[in-house]
N, C-alpha and C positions, 0 to 999 in steps of 0.2 A: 663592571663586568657581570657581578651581580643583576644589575636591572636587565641588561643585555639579554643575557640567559635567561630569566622570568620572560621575557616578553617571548624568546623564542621556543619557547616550552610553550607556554600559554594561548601563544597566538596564530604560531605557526604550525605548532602539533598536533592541536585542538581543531575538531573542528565548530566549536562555539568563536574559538577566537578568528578562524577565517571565514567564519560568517561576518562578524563584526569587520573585518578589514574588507569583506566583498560592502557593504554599508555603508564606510569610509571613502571605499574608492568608487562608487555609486554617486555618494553625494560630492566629492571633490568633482566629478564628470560634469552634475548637473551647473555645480555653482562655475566649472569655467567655461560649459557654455553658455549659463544664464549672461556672465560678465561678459563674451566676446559678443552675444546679442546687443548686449544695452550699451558697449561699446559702441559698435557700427552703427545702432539707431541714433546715439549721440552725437555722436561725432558727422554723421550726415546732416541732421540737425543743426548743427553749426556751425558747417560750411556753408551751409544754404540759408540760414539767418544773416551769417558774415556779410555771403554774395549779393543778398537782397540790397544789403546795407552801400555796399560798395558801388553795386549798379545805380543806385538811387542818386549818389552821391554823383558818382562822373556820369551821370544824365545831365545831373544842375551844372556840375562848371561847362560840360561841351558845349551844351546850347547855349552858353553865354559866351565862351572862345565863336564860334560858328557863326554869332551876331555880331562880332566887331570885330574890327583890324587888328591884323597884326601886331602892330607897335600899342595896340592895349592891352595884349594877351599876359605880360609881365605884370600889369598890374592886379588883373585879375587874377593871376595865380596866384601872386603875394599875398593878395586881401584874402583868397581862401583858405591859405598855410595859417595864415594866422591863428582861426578858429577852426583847425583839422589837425587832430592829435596824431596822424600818422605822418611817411615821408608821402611826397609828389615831385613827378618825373614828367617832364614835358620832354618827347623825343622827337624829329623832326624825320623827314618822309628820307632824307639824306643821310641820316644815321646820325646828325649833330643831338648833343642834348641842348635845349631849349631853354629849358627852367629845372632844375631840382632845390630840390630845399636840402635838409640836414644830412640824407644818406639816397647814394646808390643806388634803388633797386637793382640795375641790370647787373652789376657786380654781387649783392647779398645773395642772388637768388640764383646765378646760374643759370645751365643749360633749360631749366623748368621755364621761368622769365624771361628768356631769349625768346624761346619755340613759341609762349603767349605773345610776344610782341610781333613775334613773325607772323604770324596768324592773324594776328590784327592789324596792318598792314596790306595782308594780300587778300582776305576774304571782307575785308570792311566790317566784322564783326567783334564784340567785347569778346574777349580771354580769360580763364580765371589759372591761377599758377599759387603755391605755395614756396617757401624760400626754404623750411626744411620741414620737422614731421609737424603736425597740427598741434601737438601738445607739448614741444621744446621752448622753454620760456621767449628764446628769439626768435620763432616762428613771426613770418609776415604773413597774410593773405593777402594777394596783389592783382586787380585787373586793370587790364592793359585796354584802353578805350578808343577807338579810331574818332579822329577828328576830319570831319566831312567838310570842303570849301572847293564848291562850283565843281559838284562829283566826283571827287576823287579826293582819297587819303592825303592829307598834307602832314599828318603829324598826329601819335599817339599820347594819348593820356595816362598816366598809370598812377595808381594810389594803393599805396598800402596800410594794411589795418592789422597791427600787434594781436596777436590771440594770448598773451599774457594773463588778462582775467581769465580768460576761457581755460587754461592750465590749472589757475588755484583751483577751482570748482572741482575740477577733472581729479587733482590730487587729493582734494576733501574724501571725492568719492572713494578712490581706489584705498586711503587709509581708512574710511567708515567698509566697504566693502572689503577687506583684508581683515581687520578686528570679527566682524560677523560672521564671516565666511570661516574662520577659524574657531570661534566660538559655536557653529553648526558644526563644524567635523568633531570638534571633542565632544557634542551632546552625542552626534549621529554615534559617534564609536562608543559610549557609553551604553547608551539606548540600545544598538545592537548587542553589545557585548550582553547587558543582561537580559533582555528577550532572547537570545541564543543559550541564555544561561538557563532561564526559567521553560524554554522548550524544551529542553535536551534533561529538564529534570526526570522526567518517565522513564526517558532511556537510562539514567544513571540507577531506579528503582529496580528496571528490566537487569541491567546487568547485575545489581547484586543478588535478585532473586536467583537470575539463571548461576550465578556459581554457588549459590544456598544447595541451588536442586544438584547441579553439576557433583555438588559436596557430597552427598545422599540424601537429604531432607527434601524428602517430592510433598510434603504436605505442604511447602513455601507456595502463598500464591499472592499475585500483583495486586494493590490496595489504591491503584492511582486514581486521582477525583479529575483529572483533566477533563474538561470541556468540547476537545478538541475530537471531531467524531474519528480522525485516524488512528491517534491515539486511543481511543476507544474498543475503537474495532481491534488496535495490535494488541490491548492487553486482555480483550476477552478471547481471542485466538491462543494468546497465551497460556491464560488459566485456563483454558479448554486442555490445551496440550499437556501443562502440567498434571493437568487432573489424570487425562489417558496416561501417559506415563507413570503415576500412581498405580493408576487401576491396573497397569499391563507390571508393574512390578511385584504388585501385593499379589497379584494373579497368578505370577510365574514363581514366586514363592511359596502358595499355597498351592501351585499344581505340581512344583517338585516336592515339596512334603507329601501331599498326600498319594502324589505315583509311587512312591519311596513306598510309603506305609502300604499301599496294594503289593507290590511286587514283590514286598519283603515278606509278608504272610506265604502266601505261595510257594516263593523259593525258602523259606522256611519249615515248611510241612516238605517240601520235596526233597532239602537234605537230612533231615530228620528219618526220613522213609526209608533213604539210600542207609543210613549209619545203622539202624533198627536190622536192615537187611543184611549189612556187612559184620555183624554182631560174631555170627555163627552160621556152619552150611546148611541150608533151608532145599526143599525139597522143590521138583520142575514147576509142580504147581504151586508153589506157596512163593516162587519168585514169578510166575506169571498175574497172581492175582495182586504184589506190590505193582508190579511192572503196569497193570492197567490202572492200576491208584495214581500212578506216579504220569501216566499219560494222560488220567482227567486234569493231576494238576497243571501241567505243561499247557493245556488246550485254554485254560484261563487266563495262564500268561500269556498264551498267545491270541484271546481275545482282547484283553488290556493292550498286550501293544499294537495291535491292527488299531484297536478303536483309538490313541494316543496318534497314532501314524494321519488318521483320516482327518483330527483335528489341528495335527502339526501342519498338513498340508491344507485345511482352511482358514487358519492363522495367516499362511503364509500368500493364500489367496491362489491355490495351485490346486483348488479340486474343482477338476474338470470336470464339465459333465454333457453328455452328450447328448443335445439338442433335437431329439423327436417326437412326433406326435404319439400320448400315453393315453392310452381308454380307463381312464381311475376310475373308472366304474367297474371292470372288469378288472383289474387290481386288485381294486377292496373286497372285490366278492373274492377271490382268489385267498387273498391271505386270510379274510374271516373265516374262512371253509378250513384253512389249513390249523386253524385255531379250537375249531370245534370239538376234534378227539382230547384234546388238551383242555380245555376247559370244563367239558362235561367231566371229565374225571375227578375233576376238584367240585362237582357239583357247583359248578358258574354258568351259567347259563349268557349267550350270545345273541344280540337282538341286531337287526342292521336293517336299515334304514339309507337304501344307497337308491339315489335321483340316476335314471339312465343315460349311456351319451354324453357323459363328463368328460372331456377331452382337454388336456393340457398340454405343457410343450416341456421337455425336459429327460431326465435319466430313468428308466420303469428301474432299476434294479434298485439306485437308491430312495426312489418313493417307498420300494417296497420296504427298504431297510427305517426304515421309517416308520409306517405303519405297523413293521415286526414288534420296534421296540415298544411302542404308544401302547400297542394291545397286550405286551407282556409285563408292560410297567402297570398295567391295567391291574391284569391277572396275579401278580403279585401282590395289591393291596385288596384285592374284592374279596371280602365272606364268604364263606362257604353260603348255598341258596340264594346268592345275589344276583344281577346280571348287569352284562357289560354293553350299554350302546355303542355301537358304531353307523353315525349318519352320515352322509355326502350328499350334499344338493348345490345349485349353483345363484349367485346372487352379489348384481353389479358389476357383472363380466368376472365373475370370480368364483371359483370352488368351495367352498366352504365343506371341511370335513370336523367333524368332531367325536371325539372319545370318550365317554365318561362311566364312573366305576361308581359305587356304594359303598367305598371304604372311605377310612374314618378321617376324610379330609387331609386337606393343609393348614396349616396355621398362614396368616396374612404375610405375617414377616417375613416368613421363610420362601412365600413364591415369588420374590425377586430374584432370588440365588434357587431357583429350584432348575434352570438351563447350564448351570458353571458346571465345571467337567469335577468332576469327584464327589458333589454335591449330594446328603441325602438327608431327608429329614426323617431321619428314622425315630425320632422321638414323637413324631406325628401320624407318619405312615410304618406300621412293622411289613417287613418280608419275608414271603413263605422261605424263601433260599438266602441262603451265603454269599452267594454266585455274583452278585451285581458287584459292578465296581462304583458305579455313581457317572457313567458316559453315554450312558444310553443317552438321554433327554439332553446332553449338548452336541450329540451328535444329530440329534434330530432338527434341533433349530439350524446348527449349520447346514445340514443340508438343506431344509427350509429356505433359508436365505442363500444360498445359490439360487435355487429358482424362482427367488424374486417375491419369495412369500414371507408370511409372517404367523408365527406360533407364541400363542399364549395360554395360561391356563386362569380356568376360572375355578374357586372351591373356598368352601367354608369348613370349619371342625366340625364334624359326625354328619356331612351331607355329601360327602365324596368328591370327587375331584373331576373338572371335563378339561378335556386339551383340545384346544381348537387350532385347527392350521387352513388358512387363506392364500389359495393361489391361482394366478393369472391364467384364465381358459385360455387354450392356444390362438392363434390369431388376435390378443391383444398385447397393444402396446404396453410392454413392461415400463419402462421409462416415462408412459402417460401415468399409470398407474400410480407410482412411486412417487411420482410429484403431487397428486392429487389426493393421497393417503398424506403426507406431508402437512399439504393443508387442513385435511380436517381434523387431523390430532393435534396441529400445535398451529393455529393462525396465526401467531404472532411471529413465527418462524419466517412466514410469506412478507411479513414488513419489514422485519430486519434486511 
């Protein structure tokens, strides 16, 4: 009961073990059609060696019956019995029997033996007929031979030939063939079984990884050395997904802390404001001028959550944006101008550098939102008597705009994480304000990447920082683009 249950746990639940039973019943298919083949070749084979033998034989006695009389034909048949291992039947054109020696055919063999002797009789042709199956120890082969005197049938011949040795051979086989054939199904189910077992290893690796991660541990990742390029391909999709997974959780844990930590300052300082207010009765003006305290802070929170909303909704792949043709030439001269009463004030001076007839394809209000942030993230690190480039020119069917400042740089490390939403290196770059939350510059790459561009920065410590953003002039292939960028930052990406 025991084995029972093993095998139908193992065999039938598995699918390692119905591999190995599709493998069993595979090769049980082939070995019994291999044996019905070599059967029918055999067994034709030796009917037709038999037959040879028998025609050969009643060729010799007729043509010696055909050459002498009748009242010799006894003797001749006698002298043949003698040294002929089977029986002989001499039947007469009247239906008398003639001559038989030890046994019957026409009674051993039946309607089969009858129909041959009929046949031989009326067509003047030899017969061939069997008594039962080819391989039953009393099997006869028997042909039934017309005897021809002055044209016409007077009397058939028939001789039968035992297939007795023909059975032991026959039986050799089928016990050497039975032994082998059984000793290949137990290799084949073996063989399967653990090829199925040693295939299906990765997957047993895959599932306990995935209930490690499942568990909370997203640093779990797949270590399989398989050979097998599918296997390959499933485990590096995998550690791909586990890593994103990581990254989108460590990510979504450091952007609820730190939305936490923004939000809470703010409404912080604004119940404080309300409690400082509510103390004692204060006079129309001295609650109007809390009152606009209390509305700067409110406009912050409500910058923080617009700018959380714009990045929820590109997380979630839902910021639209509407597809027209933009003059970014006439953009950037727009917001560098709008920048100018604002900088000269901090004594920063404003240099631009913008190529005419820049035409892209995409949303003017968030390019512009865009450029607002790049030139105020500018202006918040540039010295006093420094100035800020702003260049646009076009190059390889693409726009090229860049921003750069004379503050005291980025450090290397930190401009990987210088696009994450709360992100600030303010131990690198100080800011004239409070005011930043750290969304500016990941608002800016998403919107970047809605239209198909790419934003990066370049900067060393005390040489200042340039942001560079690259995007698709209108009328070209975005998707040519994409795959062709593809290629030249990671070629090996194009052989994978």
């Amino acid at each position: 009961m025991a084995f029972l249950n093993w095998i139908r746990s193992n065999l039938f639940r598995t699918f390692r073990g119905r591999l190995a039973l599709l493998y069993i019943t595979l090769e049980l298919g082939i070995l019994i059609f291999a044996a019905g083949v070599l059967y029918t070749a055999l067994s034709n084979r030796v009917y037709y060696e038999v037959d040879e033998q028998l025609t050969s034989q009643a060729t010799s006695l007729s043509n010696e019956l055909e050459s002498s009389p009748f009242y010799f034909w006894s003797g001749h048949l006698s002298s043949f019995a003698n040294h002929y291992p089977g029986a002989i039947q001499l039947v007469g054109a009247n239906g008398l029997i003639l001559f038989r020696s030890d046994r019957s055919l026409i009674d051993k063999g039946g309607n089969d033996v009858s129909r041959a002797l009929g046949h031989a009789f009326r067509a003047g042709a030899p017969a061939f007929a069997s008594t039962e199956s080819l391989l039953n120890k009393d099997n006869i082969r028997v042909i039934a031979f017309p005897i021809h005197r002055d044209g016409r049938v007077v009397a058939t011949l028939m001789l039968g030939h035992s297939t007795r040795d023909i059975r032991s051979v026959f039986n050799l086989l089928y016990l050497l063939g039975g032994i082998l054939g059984a000793i290949s199904i137990v290799i084949s189910a073996v063989a399967g079984y653990y090829m199925a077992k040693r295939a299906l290893e990765p997957i047993q690796e895959i599932t306990s990884t995935a209930r490690g991660v499942a568990a909370g541990d997203l640093s779990r990742r797949l270590k399989s050395k398989s050979q097998d390029k599918e296997i390959r391909v499933l485990v590096r999709v995998l550690n791909k997904m586990f890593a994103d997974l990581e990254a989108s959780f460590q990510g979504q844990k450091r952007f609820t802390a730190d939305a936490s930590h923004e939000l809470r300052l703010p409404l912080t300082i604004l119940k404080g404001e309300i409690e400082v207010a509510l103390r004692h009765p204060r006079s129309e003006e001295e609650y109007q001028q809390i009152l606009r305290q209390q509305l700067g802070t409110i406009d912050r929170i409500q910058r923080i959550v617009n700018d959380l909303l714009t990045l929820a909704r590109s997380d979630a792949g839902q910021l639209e944006l509407v597809q027209t043709p933009v003059d970014l030439s006439l953009l950037l001269q727009e917001v560098g101008q709008q920048h100018l009463i604002l900088f000269d004030g901090q004594n920063v001076h404003l240099d631009m550098e913008i190529e005419d007839d820049i035409e892209v394809t995409g949303e003017a209000s968030q390019l512009e939102r865009t450029m607002m942030n790049l030139l105020s993230n500018a202006f918040k690190h540039a010295p006093e008597h420094s100035t800020i480039h702003l260049n646009a020119r076009t190059a390889n069917g693409k726009a090229v705009i860049s921003v750069r400042d004379e503050g005291p740089g980025i450090a290397e490390e930190q401009q990987d994480r210088l696009f994450d939403r709360f992100f600030r290196a303010d131990d690198a770059r100080c800011r004239k304000d409070g005011e930043g939350a750290g969304l500016g510059l990941a608002i800016c790459k998403r919107i970047v990447d809605a239209h198909a561009g790419k934003i990066k920065v370049e900067s060393k410590l005390g040489e200042g920082a340039t942001f560079i953003i690259r995007l698709p002039l209108a009328g070209v292939d975005h998707g040519h683009l994409k795959r062709l960028d593809n290629i030249l930052i990671d070629p090996e990406n194009d052989k994978a």
